[in-house]
N, C-alpha and C positions, 0 to 999 in steps of 0.2 A: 504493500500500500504506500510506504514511505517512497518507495521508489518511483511510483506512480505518478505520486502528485509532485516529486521534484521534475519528471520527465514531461508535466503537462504543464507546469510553471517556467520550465526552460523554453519552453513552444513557444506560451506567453508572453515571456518579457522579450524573445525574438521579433516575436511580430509585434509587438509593440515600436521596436528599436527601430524596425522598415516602416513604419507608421512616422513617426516622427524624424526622419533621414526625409522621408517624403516630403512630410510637413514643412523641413527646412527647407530643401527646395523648389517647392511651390512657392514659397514666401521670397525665395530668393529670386524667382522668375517675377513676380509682381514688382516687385524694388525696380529691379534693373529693369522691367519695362516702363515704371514710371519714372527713371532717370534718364532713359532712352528719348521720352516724348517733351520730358520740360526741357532738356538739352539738347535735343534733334541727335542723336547721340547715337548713327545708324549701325558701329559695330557691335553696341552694345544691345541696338534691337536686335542684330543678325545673332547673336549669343542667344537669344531669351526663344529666339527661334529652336534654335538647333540643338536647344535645353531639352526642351519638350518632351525629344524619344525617353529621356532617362526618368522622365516624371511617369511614362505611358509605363515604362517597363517596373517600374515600382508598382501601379496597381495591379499588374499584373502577378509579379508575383505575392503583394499580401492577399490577393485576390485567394491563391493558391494555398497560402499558408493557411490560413484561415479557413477554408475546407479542409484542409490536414487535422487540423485540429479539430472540427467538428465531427469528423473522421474516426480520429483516434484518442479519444477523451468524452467524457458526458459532462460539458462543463455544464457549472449550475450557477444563480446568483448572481456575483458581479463579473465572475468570469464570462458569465454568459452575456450581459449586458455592456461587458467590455467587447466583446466580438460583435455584437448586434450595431454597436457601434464604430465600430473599424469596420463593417462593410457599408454603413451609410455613409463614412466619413471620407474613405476613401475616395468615392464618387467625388465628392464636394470638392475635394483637394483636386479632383484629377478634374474637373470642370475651369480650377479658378483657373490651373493652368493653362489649360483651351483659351481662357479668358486673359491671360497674359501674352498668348500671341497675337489676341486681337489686336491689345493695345501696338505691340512692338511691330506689329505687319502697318498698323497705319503711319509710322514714323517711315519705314521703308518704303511707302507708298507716295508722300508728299516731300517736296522738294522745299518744305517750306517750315520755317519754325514756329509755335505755338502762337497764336496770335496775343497780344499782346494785354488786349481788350479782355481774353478770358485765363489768361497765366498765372494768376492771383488766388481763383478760385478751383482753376486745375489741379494747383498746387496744396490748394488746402485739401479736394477730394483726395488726391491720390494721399497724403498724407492718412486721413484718416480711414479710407480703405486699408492702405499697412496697418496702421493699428489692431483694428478690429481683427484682422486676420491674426496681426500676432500674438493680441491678447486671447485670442480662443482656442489656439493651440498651445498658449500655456495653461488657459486653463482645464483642459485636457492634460496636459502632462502632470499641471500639481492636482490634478482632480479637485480644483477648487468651483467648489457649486457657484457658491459668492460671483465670481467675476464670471463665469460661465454664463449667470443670469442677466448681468451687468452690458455681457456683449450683445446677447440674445434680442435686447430690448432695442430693435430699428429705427431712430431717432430724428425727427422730424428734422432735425439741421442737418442733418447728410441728404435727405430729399433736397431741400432749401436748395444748398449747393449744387445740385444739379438745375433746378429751373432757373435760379443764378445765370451757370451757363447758357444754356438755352433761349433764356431772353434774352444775354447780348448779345448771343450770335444773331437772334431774329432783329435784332436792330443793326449788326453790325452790315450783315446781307441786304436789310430795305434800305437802306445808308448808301449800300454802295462801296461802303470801305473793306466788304471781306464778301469774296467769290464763293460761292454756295459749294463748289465741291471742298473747298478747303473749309466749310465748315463740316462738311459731314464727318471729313475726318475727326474734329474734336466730338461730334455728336457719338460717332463710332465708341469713341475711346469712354466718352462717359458715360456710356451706355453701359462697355464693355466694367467697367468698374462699379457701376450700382449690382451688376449681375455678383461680385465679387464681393459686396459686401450681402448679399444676401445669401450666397451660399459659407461666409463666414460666422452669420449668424445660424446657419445652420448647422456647423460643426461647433457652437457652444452650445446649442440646445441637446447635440450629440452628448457632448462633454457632462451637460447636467443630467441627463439620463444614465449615464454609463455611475455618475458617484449616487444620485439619490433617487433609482429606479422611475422617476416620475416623467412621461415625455410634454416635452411644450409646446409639440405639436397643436396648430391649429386655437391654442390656449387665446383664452377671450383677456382672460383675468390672471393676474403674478397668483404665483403658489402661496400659501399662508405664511404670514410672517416675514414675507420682503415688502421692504418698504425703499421708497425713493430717495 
C-alpha cells in the first residue's frame, strides 16, 4: 500500500511539474507578445510564433499523463479534483497561447507601430492581462483559494479598457488620422487579449475548485464568506 500511494504521488507531482513548465511558458508567450506589439518588436513576435509547437507539445503530453494516471491509480478527493482540473486547465493554457500568436502575427502583419492615440491604454491592457494570468497560476501552484477568487472576479475596468480602445480608434478612422486596416490590427490584438483574460479567469476558478471542491462555474453570487 505504502508503495502504492508513493508510486501514484510521484505520477502527481510529475504532472503537476508539466503543468506549470507549461504554465511558465504560456505566460512567457503572452509577455513577449505584448512586448512585440508596444515595440513593433518583429523578432520577438517571430519567437512567440515558433514558441507555440513547445506549448502544443506540453498539452499533449499532460494530456497523456493524466490518462496514465487515471489508468493506473483510483484517485479520490483532491487528487481527483487536482486532475479534473489539469484537464480543464490545460485547454485554457493551450488556448491563451493560440491567443498569443494572435497578438505576435498582427505585429508581423503591419509595417506600422502602435498608434499613438491608443499606446497608453494598450499598454495598461496588456499589462493587466499578464497579471491576471500570473496571478492565477500562482494561485494554482500555492492553492491559494483567496486570490484564486480575487482573479476569478472579471472587473469592469479591464472591459472599460477595451471600449477605451475602441472609441479612439472609431474617432481616430472618422478623423481621418488612422487607416481602418491599421486599426483592425489593434482591434485584433484587443480582442485577442480580453479572450486571454477570460480564459485566465478561468484557470483561477480551476485553481479554486481543485483546493475547496466548490466550482464557480456559471456562479450568480461569491461563495459564503468573501467579501470585497
Amino acid at each position: 500500500m505504502a508503495y502504492q500511494e508513493h508510486y501514484t504521488q510521484q505520477l502527481l507531482d510529475n504532472l503537476r511539474a508539466k503543468l506549470l513548465i507549461m504554465g511558465s511558458k504560456t505566460q512567457q508567450a503572452l509577455d513577449d507578445a505584448a512586448i512585440a506589439v508596444l515595440n513593433h518588436d518583429l523578432p520577438r513576435a517571430a519567437a512567440v510564433l515558433d514558441g507555440d509547437t513547445d506549448i502544443d507539445d506540453l498539452e499533449n503530453q499532460i494530456d497523456e499523463a493524466t490518462l496514465n494516471i487515471l489508468a493506473r491509480t483510483q484517485p479520490v478527493a483532491r487528487d481527483l479534483r487536482f486532475l479534473m482540473s489539469v484537464v480543464r486547465m490545460v485547454l485554457d493554457l493551450e488556448r491563451i497561447g493560440d491567443e498569443s500568436v494572435v497578438v505576435a502575427e498582427q505585429v508581423t502583419l503591419s509595417d506600422k507601430p502602435i498608434p499613438s492615440i491608443v499606446e497608453k491604454d494598450l499598454r495598461a491592457l496588456c499589462t493587466r492581462t499578464s497579471a491576471m494570468l500570473r496571478n492565477s497560476l500562482l494561485a494554482f501552484q500555492n492553492g491559494d483559494a483567496p486570490s484564486a477568487l480575487a482573479v476569478s472576479r472579471y472587473d469592469d475596468e479591464t472591459a472599460q479598457m477595451m471600449v477605451n480602445i475602441f472609441q479612439k480608434l472609431m474617432q481616430a478612422v472618422g478623423d481621418r488620422t488612422l487607416e481602418p486596416w491599421d486599426s483592425m490590427h489593434i482591434v485584433l490584438i484587443t480582442r485577442a487579449l480580453d479572450r486571454v483574460c477570460r480564459r485566465a479567469e478561468n484557470i483561477a476558478e480551476h485553481a479554486y475548485f481543485m483546493v475547496e471542491g466548490v466550482s464557480l462555474k456559471h456562479r450568480r453570487t461569491l461563495p459564503q464568506g468573501w467579501e470585497k
